[in-house]
N, C-alpha and C positions, 0 to 999 in steps of 0.2 A: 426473938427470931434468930435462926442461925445465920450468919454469914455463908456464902454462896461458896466460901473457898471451905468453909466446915461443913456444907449440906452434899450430904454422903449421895444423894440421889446424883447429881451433876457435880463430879471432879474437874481439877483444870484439864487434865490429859484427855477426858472425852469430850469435853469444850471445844479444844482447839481442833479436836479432831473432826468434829459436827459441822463445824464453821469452814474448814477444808474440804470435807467431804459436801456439803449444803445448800456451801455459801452463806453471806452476812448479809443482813440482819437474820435472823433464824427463830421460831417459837419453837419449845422441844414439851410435851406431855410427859407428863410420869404416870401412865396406870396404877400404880401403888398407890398414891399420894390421892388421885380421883376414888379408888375401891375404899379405901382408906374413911375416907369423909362420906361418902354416901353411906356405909355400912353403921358408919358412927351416928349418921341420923336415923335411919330403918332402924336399929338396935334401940336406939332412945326412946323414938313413939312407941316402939314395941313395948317397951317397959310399962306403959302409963295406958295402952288401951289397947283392947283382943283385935277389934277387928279394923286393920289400917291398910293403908298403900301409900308409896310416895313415887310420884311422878315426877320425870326430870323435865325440867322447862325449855326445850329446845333451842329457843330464842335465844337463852346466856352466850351459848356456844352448840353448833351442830353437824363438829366436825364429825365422819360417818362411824370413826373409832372409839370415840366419846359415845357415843348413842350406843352402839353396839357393846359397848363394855360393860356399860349401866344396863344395857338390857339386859346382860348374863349375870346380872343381880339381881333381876328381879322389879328392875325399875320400869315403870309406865313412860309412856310419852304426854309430855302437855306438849300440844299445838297451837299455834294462835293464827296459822293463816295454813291456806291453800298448799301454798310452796313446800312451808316444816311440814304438814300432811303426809307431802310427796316422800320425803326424806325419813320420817318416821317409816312407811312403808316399804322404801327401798333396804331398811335395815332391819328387815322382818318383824317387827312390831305387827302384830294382830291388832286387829280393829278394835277388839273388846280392851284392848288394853293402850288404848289414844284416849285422849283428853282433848278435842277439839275446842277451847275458846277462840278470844280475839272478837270483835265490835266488827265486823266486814268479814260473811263467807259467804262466797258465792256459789250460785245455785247449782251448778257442777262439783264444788267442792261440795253441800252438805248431801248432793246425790250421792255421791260415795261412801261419804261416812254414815248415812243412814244406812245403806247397803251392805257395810263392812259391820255393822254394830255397835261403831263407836260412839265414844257419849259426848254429847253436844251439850255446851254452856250456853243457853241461848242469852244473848245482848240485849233484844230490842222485839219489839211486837213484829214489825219488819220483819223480823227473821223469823217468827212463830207460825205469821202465816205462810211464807214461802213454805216452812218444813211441812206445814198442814196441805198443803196443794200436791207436795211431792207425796205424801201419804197416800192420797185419795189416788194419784197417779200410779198406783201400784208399787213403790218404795216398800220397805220394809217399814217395819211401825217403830217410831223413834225411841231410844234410851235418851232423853234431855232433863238438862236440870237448869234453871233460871243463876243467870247470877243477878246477884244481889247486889244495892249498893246504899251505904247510910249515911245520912250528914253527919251524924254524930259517930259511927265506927271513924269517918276518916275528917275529922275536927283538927289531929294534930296536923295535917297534910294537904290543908286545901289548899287550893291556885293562888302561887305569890310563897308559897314555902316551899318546903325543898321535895317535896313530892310529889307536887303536880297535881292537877283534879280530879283525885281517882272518885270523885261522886258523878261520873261522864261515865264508867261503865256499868250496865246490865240496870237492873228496877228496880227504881228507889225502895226504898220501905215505910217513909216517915211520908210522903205523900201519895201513897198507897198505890202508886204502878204496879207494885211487886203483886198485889191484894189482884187488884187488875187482870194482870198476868194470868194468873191461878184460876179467877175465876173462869176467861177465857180459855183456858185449858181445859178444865171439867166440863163446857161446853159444846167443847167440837172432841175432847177423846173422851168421852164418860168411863171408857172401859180400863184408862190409866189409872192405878191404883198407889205408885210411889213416885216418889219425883226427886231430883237432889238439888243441892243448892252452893253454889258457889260466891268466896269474900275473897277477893283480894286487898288488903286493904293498903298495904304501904311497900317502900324499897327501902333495906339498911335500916331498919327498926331497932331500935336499943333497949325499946321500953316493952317486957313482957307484957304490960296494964295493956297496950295498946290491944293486941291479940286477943287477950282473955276476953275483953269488954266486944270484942269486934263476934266472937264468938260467943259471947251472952246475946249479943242485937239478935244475931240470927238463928241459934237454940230457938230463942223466943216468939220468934217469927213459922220456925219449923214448926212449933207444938202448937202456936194457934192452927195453923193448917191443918193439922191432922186433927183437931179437936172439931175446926168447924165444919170442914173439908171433906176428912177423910184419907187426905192425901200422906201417907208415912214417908219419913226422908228415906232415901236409898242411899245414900251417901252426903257429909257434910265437908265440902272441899273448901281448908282456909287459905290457899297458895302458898306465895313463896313470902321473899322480903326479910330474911334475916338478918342484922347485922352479923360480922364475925372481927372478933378484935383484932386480929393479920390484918383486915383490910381497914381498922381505924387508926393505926397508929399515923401519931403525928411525924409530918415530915423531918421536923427537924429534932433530931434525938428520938425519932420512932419509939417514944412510950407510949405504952397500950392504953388505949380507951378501957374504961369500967364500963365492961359489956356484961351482965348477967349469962351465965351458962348458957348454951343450948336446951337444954333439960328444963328451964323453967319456960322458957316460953309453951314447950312440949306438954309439959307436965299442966300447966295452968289450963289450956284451951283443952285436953285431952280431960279434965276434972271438969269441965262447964258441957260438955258433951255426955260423958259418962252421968252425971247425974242431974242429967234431965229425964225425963219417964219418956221414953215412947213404944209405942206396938212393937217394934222391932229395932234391935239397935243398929243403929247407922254407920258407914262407913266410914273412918275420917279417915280423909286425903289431905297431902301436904302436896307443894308444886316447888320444890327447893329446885334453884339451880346455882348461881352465884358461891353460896355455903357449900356446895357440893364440888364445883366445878375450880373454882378463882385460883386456891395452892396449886392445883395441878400440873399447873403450866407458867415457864419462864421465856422471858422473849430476849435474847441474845443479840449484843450491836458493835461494832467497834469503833473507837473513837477515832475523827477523820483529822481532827485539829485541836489543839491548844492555843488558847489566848489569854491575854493578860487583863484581867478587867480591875485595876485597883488590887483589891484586897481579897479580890476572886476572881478564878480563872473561869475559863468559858469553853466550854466541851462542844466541837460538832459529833455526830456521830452517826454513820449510815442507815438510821433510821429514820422515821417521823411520826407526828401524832395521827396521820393518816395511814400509817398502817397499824399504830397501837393507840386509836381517838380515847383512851381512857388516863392515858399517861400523864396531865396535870392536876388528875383527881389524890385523894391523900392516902389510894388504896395499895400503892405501889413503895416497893423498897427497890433503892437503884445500888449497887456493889460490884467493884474492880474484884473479879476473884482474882488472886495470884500476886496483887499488890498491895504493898504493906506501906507502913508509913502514915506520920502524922494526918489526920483529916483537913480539910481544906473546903474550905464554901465554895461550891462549883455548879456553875448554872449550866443543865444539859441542856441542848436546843439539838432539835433535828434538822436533816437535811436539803429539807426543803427549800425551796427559795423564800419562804410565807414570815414575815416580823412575827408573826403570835404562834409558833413552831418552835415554845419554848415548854421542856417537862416540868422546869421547876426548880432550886436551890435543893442543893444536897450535900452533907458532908463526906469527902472523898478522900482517899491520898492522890499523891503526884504522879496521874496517869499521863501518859504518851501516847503520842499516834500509833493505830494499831492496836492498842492494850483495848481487852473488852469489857462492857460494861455488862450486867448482867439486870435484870428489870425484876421482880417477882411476881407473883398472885396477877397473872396474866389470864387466869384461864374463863375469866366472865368477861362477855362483851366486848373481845378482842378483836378474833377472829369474823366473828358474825358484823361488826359494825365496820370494822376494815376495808378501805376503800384504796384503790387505783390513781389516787390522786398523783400526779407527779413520775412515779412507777412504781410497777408491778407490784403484789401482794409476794411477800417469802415465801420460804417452804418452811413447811412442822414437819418436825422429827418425834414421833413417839417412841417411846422409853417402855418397854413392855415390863411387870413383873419379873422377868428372869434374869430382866437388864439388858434385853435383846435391844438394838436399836435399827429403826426401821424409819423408811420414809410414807408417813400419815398424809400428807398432801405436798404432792411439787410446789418450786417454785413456778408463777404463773412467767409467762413473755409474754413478748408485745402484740405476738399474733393471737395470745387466748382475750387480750380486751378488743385488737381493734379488729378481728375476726368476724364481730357480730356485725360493723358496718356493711354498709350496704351502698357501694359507688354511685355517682348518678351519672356514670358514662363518658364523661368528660374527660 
């Protein structure tokens, strides 16, 4: 990875000038670097199978120039709640082209999205029948696809490892909800003829086996359906969860994790689909956001204080983990642009008043107050998890293609949090 004072995107002279112009702490977008990595994944599936789409995942990040930039690629929206809905719409996104997930929509929200013709991953029976009541209510007649969920696709990830219970979303397979599901479906809409099926199965994945096998469970599962059914898949969506080696390197001497290509994950799940036999071939959809989104964006800090801690100093710096909650994860490289000199074990801790408002040990030169630090691969789960703890969230600066720089979102004041209260007259 380059050093911040060699990455041609963010020089020191427009640094200082950002942080002048801004204010500190600061996130700045590079659109190259975002068009960049998406185009690098849509080119890849392209390669391995005719008929694809890749949706951005809202969630990662939903700032309105991110959505809008990916959209002028070409990119879908995934939504997972009510709100990303809103925000996918406010940036012209067409209904046919939302991906509505997420375990919780409510009945207002899937009024709309049945209305707009967006496709619905339904979660849960709960939601089958709500969408079935809004139907007979005069709604539009649903585009929905079940998602799916398997003990054995997500074996390497259960509760207690580092992925959480992804067998809690959508119906099972192995104790035949999914079967369930389906049947209930041919039931109350006999005249549905296709259905799609959605896997998410894991976050930060390194092992292609994982994918392929998750996308054999549910091939398998598609062709019984249509065998005994009748039902042909209209689309087979595996989500997101890439790992990407930028965001494995180890802290200390940031050498790269042995991450398999992009390409193999692509290529493996896109050959378990392609030769399986069905009536029509199915669409495969990927929901990348993390892989797409994380290089694009650096979060800018300057250092408040130096301390002597032994045989390492101790960095304050006008930041905290409340406004970048990702920062003691091992997804991040931290670098003084513009200072040179020997490195030095140096513990960043933010500004907070909080003892656990610590980023981490890193090796540094002999920075001073004032000199700034520069963060990387900020652009997953930054923004979106970023919270008002202590104060206000910064402003992002986007970076356009032309090198134009422009302000993406203000900084917030005191009147945009405490604004929403509501006096009790006293």
């Amino acid at each position: 990875m380059q050093s911040a004072s060699d990455n041609p995107q963010f020089n020191r002279q427009q640094i200082e000038k950002m942080l002048d112009e801004f204010g500190s702490p600061l996130f700045i977008v590079s659109e190259s670097d975002l068009l960049e990595r998406f185009r690098f994944f849509r080119d890849t599936l392209a390669r391995h199978y005719v008929h694809t789409a890749v949706a951005y995942s809202f969630k990662t990040n939903y700032l309105r120039r991110i959505c809008e930039s990916l959209k002028s690629e070409g990119a879908r929206a995934e939504v997972v709640s009510g709100f990303e809905y809103g925000i996918a719409r406010d940036a012209n996104y067409s209904g046919k082209d939302i991906i509505f997930n997420g375990p919780h929509k409510k009945e207002s929200e899937l009024r709309t999205a049945l209305a707009d013709g967006a496709t619905i991953n339904v979660d849960c029976m709960e939601e089958l029948e709500l969408i079935k009541s809004l139907v007979l209510s005069g709604v539009a007649p649903p585009h929905i696809g079940l998602r799916l969920s398997s003990a054995e696709g997500a074996s390497s990830v259960r509760f207690g490892g580092r992925g959480g219970l992804h067998e809690r979303f959508g119906f099972n397979i192995e104790n035949g909800d999914a079967l369930k599901a389906i049947m209930w479906i041919k039931e109350h809409w006999p005249h549905i003829k296709t259905i799609g099926y959605h896997m998410h199965v894991t976050a930060d994945e390194t092992n292609p086996a994982v994918f392929v096998r998750a996308a054999e469970i549910l091939v398998m599962f598609a062709r019984q359906i249509e065998r005994e059914v009748g039902y042909a898949p209209a689309y087979i969506d595996m989500g997101g969860g890439f790992a990407d080696a930028k965001l494995w390197e180890r802290k200390k001497g940031f050498v790269p994790a042995t991450i398999p290509p992009l390409e193999d994950f692509l290529k493996g799940v896109a050959s378990v689909v392609q030769g399986t036999r069905f009536s029509s071939p199915p669409v495969l959809i990927f929901e990348p956001g993390r892989f797409v989104v994380s290089r694009s964006t650096v979060h800018l800090m300057r250092v408040v204080s130096v301390k002597n801690m032994g045989t390492r100093k101790l960095l304050t710096v006008d930041s905290s983990l409340s406004v970048l909650p990702t920062g003691p994860t091992k997804r991040h490289k931290i670098s003084a642009p513009g200072v040179v000199g020997p490195l030095m074990k140096s513990i960043v801790v933010g500004a907070s008043c909080m003892a656990l408002d610590v980023w981490g040990v890193y090796g540094l030169p002999a920075v001073r107050a004032g000199d700034i630090l520069m963060v990387e691969n900020c652009g997953a789960y930054s923004l979106s998890r970023s919270s008002q703890f202590i104060t206000p969230r910064p402003a992002v600066v986007w970076k356009s293609i032309d090198g134009t720089i422009s302000l993406a979102r203000r900084a917030e004041t005191p009147e945009d949090i405490t604004g929403l209260d509501i006096s009790g007259g006293r």
